[in-house]
Steps between C-alpha positions, in 0.01 A plus 500: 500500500592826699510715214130347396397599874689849519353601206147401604569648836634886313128433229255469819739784676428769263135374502480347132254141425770219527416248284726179527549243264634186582815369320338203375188619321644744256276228298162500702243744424397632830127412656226698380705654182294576234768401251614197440879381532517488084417835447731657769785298347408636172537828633820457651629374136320811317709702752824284427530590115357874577762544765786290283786341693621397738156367588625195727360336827503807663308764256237205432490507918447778570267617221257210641516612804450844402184403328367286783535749747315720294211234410147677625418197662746514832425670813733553767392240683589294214847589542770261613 
């Protein structure tokens, strides 16, 4: 957990949007999305085969998270 809350701590330092995801709802679309949980992993898989391996855990991670950071939809006050 410190590395989660160092690097949080250097994002909101340099005076970037943190946008935290917790662990467990790599799954969950987030509140007020507009897309739905299908179509994000869809996207993560279209990026899989364009990017080729290794795709594991990770790369599917962090693409998602990528993309729901990104979503139009969150604020900063949406941000956990």
């Amino acid at each position: 957990m410190l590395f989660r809350e160092a690097l949080a701590a250097a994002v909101t330092g340099c005076g970037l949007n943190l946008v935290a995801i917790p662990r467990r709802s790599w799954s969950v679309t987030p509140r007020g999305a507009r897309v739905a949980r299908g179509a994000l992993q869809k996207r993560v898989a279209a990026i899989g085969k364009s990017a080729g391996p290794p795709w594991a855990k990770d790369q599917r991670e962090a693409a998602l998270a990528a993309m729901v950071a990104l979503l139009p939809s969150r604020s900063p006050a949406q941000a956990g």
